[in-house]
N, C-alpha and C positions, 0 to 999 in steps of 0.2 A: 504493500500500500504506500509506504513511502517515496519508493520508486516510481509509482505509478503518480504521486502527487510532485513529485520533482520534473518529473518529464511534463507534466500539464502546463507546469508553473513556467519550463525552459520553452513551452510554445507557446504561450500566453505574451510570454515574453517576447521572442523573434515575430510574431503577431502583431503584435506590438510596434516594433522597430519598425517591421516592414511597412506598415501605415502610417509613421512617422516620414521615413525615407520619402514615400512615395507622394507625399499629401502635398508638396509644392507642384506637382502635377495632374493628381487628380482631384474630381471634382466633390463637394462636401459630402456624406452619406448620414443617415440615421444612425447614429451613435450606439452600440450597444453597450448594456451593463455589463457591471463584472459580472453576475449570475449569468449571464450571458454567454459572455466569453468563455468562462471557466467549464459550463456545460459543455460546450463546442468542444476544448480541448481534450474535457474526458472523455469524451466519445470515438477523439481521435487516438487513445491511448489505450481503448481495449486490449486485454491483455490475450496471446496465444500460447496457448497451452505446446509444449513443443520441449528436447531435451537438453542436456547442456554438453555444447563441444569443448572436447579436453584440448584439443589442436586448433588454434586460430589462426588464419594468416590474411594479411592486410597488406595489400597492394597497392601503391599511391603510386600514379603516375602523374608526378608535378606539372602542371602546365598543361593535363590531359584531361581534355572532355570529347563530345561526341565528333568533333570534324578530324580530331589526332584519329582519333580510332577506326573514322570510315573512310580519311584517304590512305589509310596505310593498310584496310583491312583488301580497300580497290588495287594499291599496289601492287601488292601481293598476288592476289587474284589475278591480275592483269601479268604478271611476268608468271604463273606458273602456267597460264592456258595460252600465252604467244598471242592473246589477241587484243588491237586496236581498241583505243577507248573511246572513238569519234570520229566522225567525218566518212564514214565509210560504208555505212550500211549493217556493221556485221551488229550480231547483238552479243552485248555486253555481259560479260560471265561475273556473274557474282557468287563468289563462295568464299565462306568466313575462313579467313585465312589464321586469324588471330585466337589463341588457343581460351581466352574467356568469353566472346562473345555470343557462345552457345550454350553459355552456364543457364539454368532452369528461370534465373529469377533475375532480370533484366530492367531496369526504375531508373531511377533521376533524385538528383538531390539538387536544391539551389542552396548555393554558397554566399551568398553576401555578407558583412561585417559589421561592427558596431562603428564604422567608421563608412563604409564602400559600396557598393552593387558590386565594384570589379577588384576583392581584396588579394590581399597577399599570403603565402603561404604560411607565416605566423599565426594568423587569428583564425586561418581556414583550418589548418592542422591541429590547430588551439581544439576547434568545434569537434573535429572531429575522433580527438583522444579523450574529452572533457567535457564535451556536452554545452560549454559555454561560448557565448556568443564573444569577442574583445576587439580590439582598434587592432588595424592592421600593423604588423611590423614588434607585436607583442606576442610572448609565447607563455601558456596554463596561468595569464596573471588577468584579473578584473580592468577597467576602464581606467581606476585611479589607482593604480599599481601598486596596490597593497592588500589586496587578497589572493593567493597564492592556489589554485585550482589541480585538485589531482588526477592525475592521470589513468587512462584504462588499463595502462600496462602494469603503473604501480600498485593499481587497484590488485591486481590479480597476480602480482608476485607477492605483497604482504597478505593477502586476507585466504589466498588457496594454494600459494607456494608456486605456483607456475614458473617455470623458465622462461625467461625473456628476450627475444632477441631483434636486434636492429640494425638495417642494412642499406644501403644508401648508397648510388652511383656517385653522389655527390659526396662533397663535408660531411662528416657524421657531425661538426656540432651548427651545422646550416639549420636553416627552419624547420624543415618538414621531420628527421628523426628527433632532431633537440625536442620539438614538443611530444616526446613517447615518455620524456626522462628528467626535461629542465620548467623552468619556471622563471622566468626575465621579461622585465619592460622593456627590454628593446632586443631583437633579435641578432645586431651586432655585439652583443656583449659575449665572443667566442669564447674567451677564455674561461669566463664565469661560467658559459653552459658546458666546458667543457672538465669542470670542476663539478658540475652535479652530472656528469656522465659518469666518471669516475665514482662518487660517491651512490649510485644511484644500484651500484651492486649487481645489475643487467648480465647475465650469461654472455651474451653474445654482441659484439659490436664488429660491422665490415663494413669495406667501400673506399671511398675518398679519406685522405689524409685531416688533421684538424687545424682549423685555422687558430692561427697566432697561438699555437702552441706555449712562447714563451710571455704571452700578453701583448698588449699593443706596443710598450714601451721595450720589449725583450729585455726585461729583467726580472721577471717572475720564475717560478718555478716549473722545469718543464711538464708538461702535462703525462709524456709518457712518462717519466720517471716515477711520480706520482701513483701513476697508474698500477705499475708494477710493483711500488710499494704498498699499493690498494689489491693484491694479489691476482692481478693478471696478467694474462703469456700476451705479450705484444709481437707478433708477428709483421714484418713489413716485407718481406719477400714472398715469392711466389709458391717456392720449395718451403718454406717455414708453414706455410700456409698448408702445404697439400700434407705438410704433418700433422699437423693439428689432430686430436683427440678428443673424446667426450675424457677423459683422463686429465686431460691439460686444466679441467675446471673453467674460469674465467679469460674469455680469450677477447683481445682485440685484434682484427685482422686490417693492415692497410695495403691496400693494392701497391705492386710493384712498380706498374707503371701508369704513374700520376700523370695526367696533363695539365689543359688549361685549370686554371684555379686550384691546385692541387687536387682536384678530382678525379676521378676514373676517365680513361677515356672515350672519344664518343667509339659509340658500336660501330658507325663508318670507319673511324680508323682503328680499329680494334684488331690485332694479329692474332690469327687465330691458335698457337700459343700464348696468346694472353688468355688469364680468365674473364670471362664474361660474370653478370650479375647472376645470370643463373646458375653459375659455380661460388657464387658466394652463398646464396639459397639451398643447395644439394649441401653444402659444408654447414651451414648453420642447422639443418633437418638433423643431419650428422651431430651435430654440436648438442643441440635443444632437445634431443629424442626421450622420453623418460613415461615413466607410469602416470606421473601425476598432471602433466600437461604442462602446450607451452604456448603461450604466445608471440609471434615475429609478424615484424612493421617492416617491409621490403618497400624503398623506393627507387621510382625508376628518376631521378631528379634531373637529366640532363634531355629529356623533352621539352620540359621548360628553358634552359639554357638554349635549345636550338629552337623554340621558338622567339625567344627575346630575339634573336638576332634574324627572324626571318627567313632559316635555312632548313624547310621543307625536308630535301632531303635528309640530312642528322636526323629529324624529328621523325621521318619514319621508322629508320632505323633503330633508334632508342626505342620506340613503341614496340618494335617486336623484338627488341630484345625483354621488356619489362613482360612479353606474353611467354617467352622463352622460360623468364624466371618462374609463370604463374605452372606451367609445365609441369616443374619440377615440386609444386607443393599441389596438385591434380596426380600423380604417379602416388603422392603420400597418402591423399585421398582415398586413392584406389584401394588402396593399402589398410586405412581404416575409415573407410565410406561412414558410419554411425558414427562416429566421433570427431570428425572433423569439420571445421566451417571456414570456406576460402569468400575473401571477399575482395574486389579489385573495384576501387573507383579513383578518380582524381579529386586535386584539392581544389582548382581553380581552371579557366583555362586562359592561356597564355596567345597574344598575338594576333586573335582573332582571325585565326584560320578559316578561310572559306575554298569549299571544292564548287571552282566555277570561277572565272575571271572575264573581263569585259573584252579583251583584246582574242578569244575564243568561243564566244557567244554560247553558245549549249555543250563544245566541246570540252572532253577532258584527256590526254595524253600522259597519264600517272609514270605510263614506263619512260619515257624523258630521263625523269631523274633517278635512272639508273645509271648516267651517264655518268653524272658526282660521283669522283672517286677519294673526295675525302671531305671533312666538316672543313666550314668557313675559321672556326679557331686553329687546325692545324694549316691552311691555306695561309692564316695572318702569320703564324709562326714560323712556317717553314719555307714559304716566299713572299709576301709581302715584304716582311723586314726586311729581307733579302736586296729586293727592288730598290728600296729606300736606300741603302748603303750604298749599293753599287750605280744609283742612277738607271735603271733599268729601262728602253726606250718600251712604248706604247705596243707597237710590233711585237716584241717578243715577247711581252706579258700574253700576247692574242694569244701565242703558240701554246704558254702553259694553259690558258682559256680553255684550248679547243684539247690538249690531251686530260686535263682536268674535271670538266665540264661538260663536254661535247657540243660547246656553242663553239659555231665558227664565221666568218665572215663571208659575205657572197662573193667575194676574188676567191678566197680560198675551197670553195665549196664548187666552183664554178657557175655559180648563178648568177642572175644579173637581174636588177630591177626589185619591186617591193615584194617581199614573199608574203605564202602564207592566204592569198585573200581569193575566195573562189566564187565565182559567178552566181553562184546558185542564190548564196546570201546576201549577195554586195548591193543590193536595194534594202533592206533590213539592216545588214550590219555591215557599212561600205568598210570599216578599217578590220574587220575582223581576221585574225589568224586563226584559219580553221585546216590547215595542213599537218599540224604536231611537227612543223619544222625545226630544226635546232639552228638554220642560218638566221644570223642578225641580221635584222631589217637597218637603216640607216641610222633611226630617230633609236634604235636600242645600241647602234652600236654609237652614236653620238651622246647618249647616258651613260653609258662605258667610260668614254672618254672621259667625259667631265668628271667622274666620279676619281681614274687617274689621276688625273692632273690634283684634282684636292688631295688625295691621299701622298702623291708625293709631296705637296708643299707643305702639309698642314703639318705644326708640331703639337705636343698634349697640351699647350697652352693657351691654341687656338680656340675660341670662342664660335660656336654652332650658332649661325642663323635659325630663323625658325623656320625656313627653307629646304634649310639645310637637314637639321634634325628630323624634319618628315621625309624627306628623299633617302635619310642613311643613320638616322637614330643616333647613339651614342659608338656606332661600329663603323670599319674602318670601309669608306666608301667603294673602295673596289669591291671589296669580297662583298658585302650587302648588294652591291649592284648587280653582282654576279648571279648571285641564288636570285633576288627579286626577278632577273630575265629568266631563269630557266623555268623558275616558279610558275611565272606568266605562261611561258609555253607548253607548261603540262596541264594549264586550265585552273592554277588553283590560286590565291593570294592572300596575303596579311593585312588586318587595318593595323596595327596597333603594334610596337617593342613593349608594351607593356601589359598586364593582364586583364580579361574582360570578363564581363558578368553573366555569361552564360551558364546553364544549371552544366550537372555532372553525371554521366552516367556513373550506374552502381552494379556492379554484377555480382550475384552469390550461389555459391554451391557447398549442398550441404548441413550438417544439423542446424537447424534455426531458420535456414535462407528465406521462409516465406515472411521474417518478422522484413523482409528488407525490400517488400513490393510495393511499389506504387510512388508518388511523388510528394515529398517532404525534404524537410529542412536537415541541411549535411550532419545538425546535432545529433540528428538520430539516431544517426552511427554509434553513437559513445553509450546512450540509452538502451540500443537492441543491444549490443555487447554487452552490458552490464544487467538487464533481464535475465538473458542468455545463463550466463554462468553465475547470477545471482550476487555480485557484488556490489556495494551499498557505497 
């Protein structure tokens, strides 16, 4: 009963919010009482009767809502069947490619904040281990940063002994795992969440490296050492890694081969002797396995990283590596189908991805971006700075374009003239590209340029027009240009380097999974998980 009056009170509440939010645009309505309200929410909180899963796994795909998941699911489909996504008559083969999309129990969650319609992964990842609503850029803390909210995971290693574990393509003390474990008014506060990661006593921690290890000022005390004197096996190799035992006890695992932002790196450039997230998930099932139950928070966080920066491709490919990961706790399933509950949704979605673009009218050419032979952060890394050193002329940047990318120019291609625009629609849609061509048309390969030319003049000092900033965001103009043109040619594009307020899908299989049908508020998550296994 108590839980059932906490859960009324937490939609009473976001109820609440959300007709506060909304009331500078909508129009006045009949007021209702609290007996009112209150009614309404009980009725939304009927209880079902159902068992409690000892294995829980919880999938967050940062920056992943419904358009990550259905142009990667078309991708997919589109390169195992060899056919055309437009322009040609054939018909379009649609089969879920992606290993959750066929889970039994399929819904939506809207995400907004106590601050946003379009929030951040602090207060959404907040909602979703805690139940409470908070300002974006805060993680398990109240609005006036002094009440301290606990979390599902700590719920369920003090009150039923569960093993705990948390894994992350990204930082482990980044937003989205930090709130499984911390509790901070502001989500840059790395060091301090990485002081209640350590303290927080967790089985399992992988992924990305932690930031400011030594504090901001690098004079603190280092985190792993700490660690290790908190009684766990710190592993940073890959072989230290494939040692690992449920014997080891307390283990933190950091990927070998760090990239951008000391993170894992993207699944584009991933060698296939590196490990993937779903050899950190296979090792942590390994790790967590036991009589009494465990719960692991798997993030896929570099969806959202390759959406901020507009790079489709990366973004597909992290999405099916986070289906990769969901695989390997589906085999666990298998394994103990009555006791297990797998849930996969996102926190937010990032970038405002749309399948369908204006320069392609009804068409979409998914496989295009098969051409990307690596993400925009190792392209900034491993040539752009390049360019910038050595002066690199415009011409030969084309070259690494076109073995990089497969955009190439109409000399090079041997074409001549505007590509791309076919008779049939040029009354309708006279500029349309409806070929799935990879030659640059003039006016793409004249955004090229100019994007060039800034990237080499500009230093980190340079100040963005507002121009500027919507042409190429806070990234580095070439490589944004780059992905925006390929983008464009497969049919699909971005409003937004930042996050939007689109709802989220939810997928579950598994004991419990019907508490998680239908379309409610992302709190819910932390409420059906705490029914579920009965913690208060």
């Amino acid at each position: 009963m108590k839980r059932t009056f906490q859960r009324a009170a937490a939609l009473l509440s976001a109820v609440t919010l959300s007709v506060s939010l909304a009331a500078c645009t909508a129009a006045p309505s009949e007021p209702q009482t609290s007996s009112q309200q209150n009614s309404a929410a009980s009725q939304t909180v009927a209880e079902t009767k159902t068992g409690t899963p000892k294995y829980i796994f919880l999938f967050i795909g940062d920056g992943m809502s419904y358009p990550q998941i259905q142009s990667t699911n078309y991708y997919l489909s589109a390169l195992e069947n060899g056919t055309s996504m437009g322009g040609d008559g054939e018909v379009l083969a649609h089969e879920n490619a992606l290993s959750f999309v066929e889970f039994p129990v399929a819904d939506s969650a809207q995400t907004y904040d106590s601050t946003s319609f379009c929030p951040d992964s602090a207060s959404t990842a907040t909602s979703l281990s805690t139940g409470h609503k908070t300002h974006s850029g805060t993680i398990n803390m109240d609005e006036t940063g002094t009440v301290a909210y606990e979390t599902i995971s700590e719920k369920l290693k003090e009150q039923l002994g569960y093993k705990i574990g948390v894994v992350s393509s990204v930082n482990l003390n980044h937003a989205t795992p930090a709130a499984f474990y911390s509790h901070q008014v502001s989500r840059n506060s790395y060091y301090e969440i990485g002081l209640e990661m350590i303290d927080s006593g967790f089985d399992y921690f992988a992924g990305g490296a932690l930031l400011q290890p030594t504090g901001k000022e690098s004079d603190q005390e280092y985190l792993y050492g700490l660690a290790e004197e908190a009684g766990y096996t710190v592993a940073k190799t890959q072989a230290d890694a494939e040692a690992i035992s449920p014997d080891d006890g307390k283990v933190i695992l950091i990927d070998e081969h760090l990239a951008d932002g000391d993170a894992m790196a993207y699944e584009l450039d991933r060698a296939d002797d590196m490990w993937s997230l779903a050899d950190y998930v296979e090792k942590g099932i390994e790790c967590l396995d036991n009589d009494t139950g465990f719960f692991m928070m798997v993030e896929g966080g570099k969806i959202d990283w390759a959406c901020h920066a507009n790079d489709a491709a990366s973004t597909l490919h992290d999405t099916q590596a986070l289906s990769d990961a969901v695989e390997k706790a589906v085999e666990f399933y298998n394994e103990h189908p009555d006791e297990t509950l797998i849930l996969v949704t996102g926190d937010h979605e990032t970038g405002g991805l749309t399948i369908g673009y204006a320069g392609t009218n009804y068409d979409t050419f998914l496989q295009n971006l098969a051409n990307q032979k690596i993400s925009y952060a190792r392209y900034d890394s491993d040539y752009v700075a390049a360019y910038k050193e050595n002066g690199t002329s415009f011409e030969e940047v084309l070259n690494d374009v076109a073995d990089l990318f497969g955009l190439v120019t109409e000399e090079a291609s041997g074409q001549t003239g505007e590509t791309g625009v076919t008779q049939d629609n040029a009354d309708s849609h006279p500029t349309g590209v409806t070929s799935g061509s990879l030659v640059m048309a003039e006016y793409e390969l004249g955004l090229l340029r100019d994007a060039y030319d800034l990237t080499m003049t500009r230093t980190d000092d340079t100040e963005l027009t507002q121009a500027e900033y919507v042409l190429y965001g806070s990234y580095e103009p070439l490589s944004v240009t780059i992905t925006h043109i390929l983008n464009n040619k497969s049919g699909i594009d971005f409003t937004s380097y930042s996050h939007t307020g689109l709802p989220v899908a939810v997928f579950a299989m598994g004991e419990g999974q019907e508490l998680f049908e239908g379309y409610y508020d992302n709190t819910e998550v932390f409420f059906n998980l705490a029914e579920l296994t009965g913690v208060a």
